[in-house]
BAPA-610068 format. One record per residue (C-alpha): residue in one letter; x, y, z. Coordinates in Angstrom, 3 decimals, always signed. Example, Ala and Ser with C-alpha at 12.3 -4.5 7.8 and 13.67 -1.06 7.14 Angstrom:
REM BAPA-610068
[drense A; [+12.300; -4.500; +7.800]],
[drense S; [+13.670; -1.060; +7.140]],
END
This chain:
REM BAPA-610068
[drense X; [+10.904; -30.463; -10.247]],
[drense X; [+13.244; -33.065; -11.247]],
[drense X; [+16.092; -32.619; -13.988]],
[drense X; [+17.627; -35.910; -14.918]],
[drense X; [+20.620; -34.073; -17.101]],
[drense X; [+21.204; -30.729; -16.049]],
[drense X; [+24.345; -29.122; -18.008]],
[drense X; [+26.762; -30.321; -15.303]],
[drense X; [+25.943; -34.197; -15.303]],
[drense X; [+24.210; -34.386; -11.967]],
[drense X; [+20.457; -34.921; -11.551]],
[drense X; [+18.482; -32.908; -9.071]],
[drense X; [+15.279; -32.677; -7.344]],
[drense X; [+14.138; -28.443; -6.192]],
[drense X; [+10.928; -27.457; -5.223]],
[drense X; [+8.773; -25.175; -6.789]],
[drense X; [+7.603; -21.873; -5.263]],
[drense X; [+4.202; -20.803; -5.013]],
[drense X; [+5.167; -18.172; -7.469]],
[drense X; [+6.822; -20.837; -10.188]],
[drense X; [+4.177; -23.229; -9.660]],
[drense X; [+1.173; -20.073; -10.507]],
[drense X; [+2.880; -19.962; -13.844]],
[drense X; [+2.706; -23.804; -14.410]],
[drense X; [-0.404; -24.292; -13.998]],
[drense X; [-1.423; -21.052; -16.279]],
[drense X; [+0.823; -23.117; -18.504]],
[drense X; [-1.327; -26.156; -17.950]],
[drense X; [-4.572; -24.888; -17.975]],
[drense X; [-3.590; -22.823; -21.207]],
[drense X; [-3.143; -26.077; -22.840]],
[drense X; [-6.126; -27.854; -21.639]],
[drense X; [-7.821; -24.476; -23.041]],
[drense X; [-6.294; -25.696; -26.231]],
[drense X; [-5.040; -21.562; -26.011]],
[drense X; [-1.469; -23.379; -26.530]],
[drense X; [-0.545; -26.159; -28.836]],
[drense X; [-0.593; -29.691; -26.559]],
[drense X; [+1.879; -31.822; -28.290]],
[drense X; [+5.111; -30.521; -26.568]],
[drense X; [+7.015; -33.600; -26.896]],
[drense X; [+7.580; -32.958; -22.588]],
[drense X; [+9.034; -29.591; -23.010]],
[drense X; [+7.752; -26.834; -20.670]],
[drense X; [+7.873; -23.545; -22.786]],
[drense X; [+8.555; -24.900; -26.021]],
[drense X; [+9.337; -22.327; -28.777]],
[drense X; [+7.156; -22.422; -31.863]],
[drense X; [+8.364; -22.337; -35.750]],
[drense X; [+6.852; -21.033; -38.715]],
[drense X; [+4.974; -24.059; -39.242]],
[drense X; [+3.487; -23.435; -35.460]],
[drense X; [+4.913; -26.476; -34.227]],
[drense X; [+6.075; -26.819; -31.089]],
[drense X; [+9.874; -27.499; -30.738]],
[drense X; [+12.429; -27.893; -28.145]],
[drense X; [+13.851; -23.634; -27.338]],
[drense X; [+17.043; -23.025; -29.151]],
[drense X; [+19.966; -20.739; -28.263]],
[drense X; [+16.986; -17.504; -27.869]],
[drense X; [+20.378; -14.976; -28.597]],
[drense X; [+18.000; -12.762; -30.692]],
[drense X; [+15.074; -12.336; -27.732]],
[drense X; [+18.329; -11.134; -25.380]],
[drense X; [+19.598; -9.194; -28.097]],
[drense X; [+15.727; -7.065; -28.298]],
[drense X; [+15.632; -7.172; -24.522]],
[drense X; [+19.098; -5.139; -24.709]],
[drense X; [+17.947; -3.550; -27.547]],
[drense X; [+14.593; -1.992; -25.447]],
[drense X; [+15.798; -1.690; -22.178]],
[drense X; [+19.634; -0.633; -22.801]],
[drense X; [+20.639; -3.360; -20.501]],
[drense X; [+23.750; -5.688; -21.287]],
[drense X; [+23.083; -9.249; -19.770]],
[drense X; [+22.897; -13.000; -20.458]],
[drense X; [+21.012; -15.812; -19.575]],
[drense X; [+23.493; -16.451; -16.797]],
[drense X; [+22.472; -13.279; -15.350]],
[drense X; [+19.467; -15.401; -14.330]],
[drense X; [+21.207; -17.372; -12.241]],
[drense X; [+23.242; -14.506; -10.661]],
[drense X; [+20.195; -12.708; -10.341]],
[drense X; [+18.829; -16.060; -7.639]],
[drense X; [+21.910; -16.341; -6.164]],
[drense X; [+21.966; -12.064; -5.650]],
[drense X; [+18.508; -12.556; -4.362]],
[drense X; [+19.079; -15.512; -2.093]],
[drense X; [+21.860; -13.221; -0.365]],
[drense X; [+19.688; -10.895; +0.103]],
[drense X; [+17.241; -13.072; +1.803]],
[drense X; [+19.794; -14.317; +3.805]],
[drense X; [+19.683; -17.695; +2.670]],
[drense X; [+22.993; -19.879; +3.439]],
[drense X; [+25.187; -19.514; +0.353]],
[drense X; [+25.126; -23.119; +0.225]],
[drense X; [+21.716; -23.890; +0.099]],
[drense X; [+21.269; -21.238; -2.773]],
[drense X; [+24.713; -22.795; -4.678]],
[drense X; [+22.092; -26.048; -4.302]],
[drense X; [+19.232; -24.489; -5.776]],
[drense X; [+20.874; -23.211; -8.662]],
[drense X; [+22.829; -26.519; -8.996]],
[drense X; [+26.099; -25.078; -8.690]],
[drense X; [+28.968; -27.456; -7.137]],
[drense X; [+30.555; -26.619; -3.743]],
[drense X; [+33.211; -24.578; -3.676]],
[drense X; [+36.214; -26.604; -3.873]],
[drense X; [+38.600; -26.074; -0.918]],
[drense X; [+35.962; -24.679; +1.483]],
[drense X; [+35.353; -27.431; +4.059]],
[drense X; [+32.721; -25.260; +5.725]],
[drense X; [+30.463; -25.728; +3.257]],
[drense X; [+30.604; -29.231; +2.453]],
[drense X; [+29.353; -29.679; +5.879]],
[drense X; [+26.391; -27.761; +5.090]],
[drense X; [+23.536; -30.158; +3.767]],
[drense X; [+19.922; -28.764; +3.169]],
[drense X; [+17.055; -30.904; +3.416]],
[drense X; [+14.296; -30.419; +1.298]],
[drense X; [+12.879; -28.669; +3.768]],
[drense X; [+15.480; -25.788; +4.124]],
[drense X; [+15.291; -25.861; +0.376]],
[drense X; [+11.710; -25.551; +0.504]],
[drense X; [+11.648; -22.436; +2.252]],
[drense X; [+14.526; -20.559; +0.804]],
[drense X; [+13.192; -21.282; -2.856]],
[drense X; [+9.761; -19.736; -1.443]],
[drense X; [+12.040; -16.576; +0.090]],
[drense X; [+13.535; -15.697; -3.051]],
[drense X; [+10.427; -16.450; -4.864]],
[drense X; [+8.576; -14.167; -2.674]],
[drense X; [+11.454; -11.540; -2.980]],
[drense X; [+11.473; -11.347; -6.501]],
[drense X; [+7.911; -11.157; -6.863]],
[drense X; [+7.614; -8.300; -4.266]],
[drense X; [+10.391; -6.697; -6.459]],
[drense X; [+8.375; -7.073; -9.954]],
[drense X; [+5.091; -5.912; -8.421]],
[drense X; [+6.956; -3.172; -6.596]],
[drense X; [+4.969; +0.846; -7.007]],
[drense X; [+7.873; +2.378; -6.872]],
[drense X; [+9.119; +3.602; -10.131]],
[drense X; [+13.272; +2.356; -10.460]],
[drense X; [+15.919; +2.884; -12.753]],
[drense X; [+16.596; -1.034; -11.736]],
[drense X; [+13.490; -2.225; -12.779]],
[drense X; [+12.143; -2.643; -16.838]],
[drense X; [+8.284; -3.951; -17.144]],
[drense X; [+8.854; -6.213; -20.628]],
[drense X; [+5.859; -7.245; -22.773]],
[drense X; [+4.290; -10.317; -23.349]],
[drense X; [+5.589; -12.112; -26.236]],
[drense X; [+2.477; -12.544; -28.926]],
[drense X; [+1.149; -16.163; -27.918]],
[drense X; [+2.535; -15.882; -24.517]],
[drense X; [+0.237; -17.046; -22.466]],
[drense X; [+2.510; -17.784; -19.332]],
END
């Protein structure tokens, strides 16, 4: 996946684990189904108005205000991000190469891990590792108090 203007300025280039790219192409083949509107204007999960158009996703501060509402869990979208980076850790993935993935900049003042520069390779396998945590931890049989199953938004198809 390429993002040519991520929200700090610099372009980047990830790969896609096998659990990211099983969603895509339900995305894809949902549209070729004609199951999802096709004229996205190039946006992945667009949102949809009244007029079931297809528009670019806004600020979605009232689908994190239900999720806290149903599950009695305070978080952010950032949370998101912490949540990779907490499961990168736990996969023992090089802090660096998970500050990469999430496009975070090096820590200023730590030398150490400037020197540190994953190929695509190493970035490869460590998206696939925390891909294949996360996934293990959603389709988990163990009841937790740590994980919430959410629903399927109506039209959801991905």
């Amino acid at each position: 996946v390429h993002i040519a203007d991520p929200k700090n300025k610099q372009p980047i280039t990830l790969p896609v684990n096998s659990h990211a790219l099983e969603v895509l192409q339900r995305r894809h083949a949902a549209i070729q189904k004609k199951i999802l509107i096709t004229d996205s204007g190039g946006w992945v999960f667009p949102a949809v108005n009244k007029q079931r158009q297809e528009v670019p996703i806004t600020p979605c501060s009232k689908d994190v205000g239900r999720i806290k509402k149903d599950t009695g869990i305070q978080w952010g979208l950032h949370d998101l991000r912490r949540g990779f980076i907490s499961a990168s850790g736990a996969c023992r993935i090089h802090d660096a190469t998970g500050r990469r993935l999430t496009n975070h900049r090096p820590r200023s003042g730590d030398a150490h891990e400037a020197y540190h520069q994953p190929d695509i390779q190493e970035l490869r396998e460590a998206s696939q590792a925390v891909g294949d945590y996360l996934h293990s931890l959603a389709h988990t049989k163990q009841k937790s108090d740590k994980v919430v199953s959410l629903k399927a938004m109506s039209g959801d198809h991905a």
